[in-house]
C-alpha positions in Angstrom: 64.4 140.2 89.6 66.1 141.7 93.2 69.9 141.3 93.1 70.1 143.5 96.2 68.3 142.5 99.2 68.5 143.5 102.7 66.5 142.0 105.6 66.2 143.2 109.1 67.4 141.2 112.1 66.5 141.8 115.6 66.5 138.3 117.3 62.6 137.8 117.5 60.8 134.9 115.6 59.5 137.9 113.3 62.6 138.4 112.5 63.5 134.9 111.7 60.9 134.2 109.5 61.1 137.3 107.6 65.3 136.6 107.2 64.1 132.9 106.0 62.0 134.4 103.6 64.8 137.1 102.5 67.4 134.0 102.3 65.5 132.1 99.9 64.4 134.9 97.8 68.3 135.5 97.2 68.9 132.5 96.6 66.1 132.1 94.2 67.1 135.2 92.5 71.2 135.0 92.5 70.9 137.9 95.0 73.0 139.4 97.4 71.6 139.3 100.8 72.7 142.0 103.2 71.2 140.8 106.9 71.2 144.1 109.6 71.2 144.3 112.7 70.5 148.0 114.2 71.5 148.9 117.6 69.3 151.8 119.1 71.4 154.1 121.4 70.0 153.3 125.4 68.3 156.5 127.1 70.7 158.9 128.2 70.1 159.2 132.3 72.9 161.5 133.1 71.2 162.2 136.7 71.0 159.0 137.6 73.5 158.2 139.5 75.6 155.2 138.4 74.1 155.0 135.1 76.3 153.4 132.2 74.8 153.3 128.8 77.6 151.3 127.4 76.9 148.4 129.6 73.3 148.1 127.8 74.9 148.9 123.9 78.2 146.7 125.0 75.0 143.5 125.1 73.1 144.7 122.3 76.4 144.9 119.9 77.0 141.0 121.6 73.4 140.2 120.4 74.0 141.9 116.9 77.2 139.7 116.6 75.4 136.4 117.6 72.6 137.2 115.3 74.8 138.6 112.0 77.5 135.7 112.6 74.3 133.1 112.8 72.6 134.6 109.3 76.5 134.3 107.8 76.6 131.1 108.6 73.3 130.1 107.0 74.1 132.2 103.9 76.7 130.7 103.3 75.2 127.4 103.6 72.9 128.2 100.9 75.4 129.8 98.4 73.9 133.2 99.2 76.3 136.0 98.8 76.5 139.3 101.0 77.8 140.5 104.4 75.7 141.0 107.3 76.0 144.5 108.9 75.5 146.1 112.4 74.7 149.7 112.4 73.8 152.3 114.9 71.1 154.8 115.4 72.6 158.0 115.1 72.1 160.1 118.9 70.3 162.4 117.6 67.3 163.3 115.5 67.3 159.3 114.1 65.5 156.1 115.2 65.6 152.4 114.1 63.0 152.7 110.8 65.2 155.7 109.7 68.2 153.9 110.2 67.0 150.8 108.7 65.9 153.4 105.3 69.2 155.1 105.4 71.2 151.5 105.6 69.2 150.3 102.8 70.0 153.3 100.6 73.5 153.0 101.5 73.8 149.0 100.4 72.0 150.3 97.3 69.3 147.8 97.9 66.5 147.1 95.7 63.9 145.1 98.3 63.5 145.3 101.5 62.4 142.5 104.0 60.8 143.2 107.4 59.0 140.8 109.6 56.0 142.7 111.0 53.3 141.3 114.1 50.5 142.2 112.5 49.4 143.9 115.6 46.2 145.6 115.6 44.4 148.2 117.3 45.2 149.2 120.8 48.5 147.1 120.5 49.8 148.9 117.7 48.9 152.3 118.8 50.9 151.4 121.8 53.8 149.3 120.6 54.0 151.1 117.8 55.1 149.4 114.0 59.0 149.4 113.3 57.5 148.1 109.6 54.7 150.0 109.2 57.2 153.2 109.8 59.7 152.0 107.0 57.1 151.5 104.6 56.1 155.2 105.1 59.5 156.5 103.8 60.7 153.8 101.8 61.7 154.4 98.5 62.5 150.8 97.5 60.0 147.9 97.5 59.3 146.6 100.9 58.1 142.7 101.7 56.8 142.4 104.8 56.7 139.1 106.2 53.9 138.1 109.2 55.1 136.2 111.8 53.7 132.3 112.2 51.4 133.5 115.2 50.2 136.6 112.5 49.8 133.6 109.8 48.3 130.9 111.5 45.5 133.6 113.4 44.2 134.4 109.7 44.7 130.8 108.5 42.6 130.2 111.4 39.9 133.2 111.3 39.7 132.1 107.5 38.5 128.4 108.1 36.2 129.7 111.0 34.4 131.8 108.4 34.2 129.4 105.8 33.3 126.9 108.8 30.0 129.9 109.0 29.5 130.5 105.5 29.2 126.5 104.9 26.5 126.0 108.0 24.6 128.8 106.9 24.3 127.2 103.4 23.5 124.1 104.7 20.3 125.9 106.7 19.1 127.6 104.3 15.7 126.1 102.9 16.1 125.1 99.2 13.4 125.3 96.4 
């Protein structure tokens, strides 16, 4: 069904889950799994004296490595094809869901696998949604993946409900 999947990486559980889900789906589908990692360029302070922006990317490009190098090593363990790539955000006029569009237009990819919070409310209006953003441009499927917290809140706010649902029943006078 996909033969060209990329997943974004970024070090969080999210993250994790959502490349597990992308690993297995390649493999599943004889696929070729393209893992990113996407380095956003630090502020620019240039009054601040003894600023260095390059101190900041030098780590994130250490954590990309670590990351891309781990989901190499676990591709190849599962006989998944692909290469993992670390990208950056262009200086000006791009941000990381752009980038992450952009990359997967480039690899020619046809799904694309995000981990997502499943923040809500005041949380997301703050934080902001790196998935919710790609799915507004994306011209290619997108599978969003909810993190275990995400997944076991609705597991939990599901058996709650049914919890109410069979109490009420129970109440309820019968005829």
């Amino acid at each position: 069904m996909y033969k060209r999947i990329l997943v974004a990486i970024d070090g969080s559980e999210t993250a994790e889950h959502a490349f597990d889900s992308a690993l297995q789906l390649a493999r599943d589908n004889d696929a070729q799994l393209q893992p990113l990692y996407v380095v956003a360029n630090p502020l620019m302070a240039y009054d601040a004296y003894g600023y260095d922006p390059t101190i900041l990317r030098d780590a994130c490009i250490e954590e990309g490595q670590r990351l891309t190098a781990d989901a190499l090593a676990r591709m190849r363990h599962e006989n998944v094809a692909g290469v993992p790539r670390i990208v950056d955000v262009a200086p000006i006029g791009e941000d990381i869901p752009e980038r992450i569009r952009i990359s997967a237009n480039e690899f020619n990819a046809d799904l694309l696998v995000l981990g997502t919070h499943g923040r809500r409310g005041f949380k997301r209006l703050f934080l902001g949604s790196v998935a919710e953003r790609v799915v507004r441009s994306a011209s290619l499927p997108v599978l969003l993946v909810p993190s275990q917290q995400a997944q076991s809140a609705v597991t939990e706010a599901t058996r709650r409900r049914h919890a109410d649902i069979a109490a009420l029943m129970y109440e309820m006078p019968r005829k």
